[in-house]
C-alpha angles and dihedrals in degrees: 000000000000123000106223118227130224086228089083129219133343112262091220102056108357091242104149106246117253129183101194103078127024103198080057115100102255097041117162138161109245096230086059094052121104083018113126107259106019121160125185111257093264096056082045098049082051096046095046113024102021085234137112140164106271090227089067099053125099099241085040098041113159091160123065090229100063095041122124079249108053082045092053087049090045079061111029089099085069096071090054095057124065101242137132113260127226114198119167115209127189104246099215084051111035096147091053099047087050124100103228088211087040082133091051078054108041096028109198101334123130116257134220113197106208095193105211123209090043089143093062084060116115106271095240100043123120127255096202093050092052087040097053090042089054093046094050085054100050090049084062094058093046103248128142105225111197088186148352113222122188107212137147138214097219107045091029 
């Protein structure tokens, strides 16, 4: 039983924001609500520690509001509007970071696959040969890729 707060939905994971249970997704402290920046204490725990309960992950779910469902609904407005689309992938397990229904999300707007942990890659590998690889996959899939971009979270 979660009390639903006027301030809204956390900017991390779009859970509403709830003050009643704290095992719950949306969790916040009250004093935190209606603060610049605020995050619900799974998105913090995730920002801050790496770390989150495993209910309250997707694969995990155990809450509605955290399922693969309730997330593809989140973005399901997306496919209807003509935008670019950014998706990070994890690029040593691009199958798994991949929506298989990325196309029912995204509709037909363009994609740029932004492929995360490129600084874990071998130093004398090769970026066209991972681009066009990645490329070829995504055609599979039926996705029209505008670019692929190596980054990484942790280098920057």
């Amino acid at each position: 039983v979660s009390k639903k707060i006027k301030y809204g939905c956390c900017p991390g994971c779009g859970t509403p924001f709830q003050i009643v249970a704290q095992a719950l997704p949306g969790f916040t402290p009250e004093s935190k609500l209606g603060q610049e920046g605020t995050v619900c204490a799974r998105c913090y725990g995730l920002q801050n520690y790496g770390k989150v309960d495993p209910s309250l992950t997707a694969q995990r779910a155990t809450h509605s509001e955290v399922s693969p469902e309730a997330f593809k609904k989140m973005l399901k407005p997306i496919g209807k509007k003509k935008v670019v689309v950014c998706y990070v992938v994890d690029v040593f397990d691009f199958h798994g970071s991949f929506l298989s229904d990325l196309t029912d999300v995204v509709g037909r707007n363009p994609v740029i696959l932004a492929l995360n942990k490129a600084d874990l890659l071998p130093r004398d590998f090769h970026p066209n040969r991972v681009k066009n690889w990645v490329y070829r996959e995504a055609g599979r899939m039926n996705i029209w890729v505008l670019d692929v971009i190596l980054v990484s979270a942790m280098m920057g």
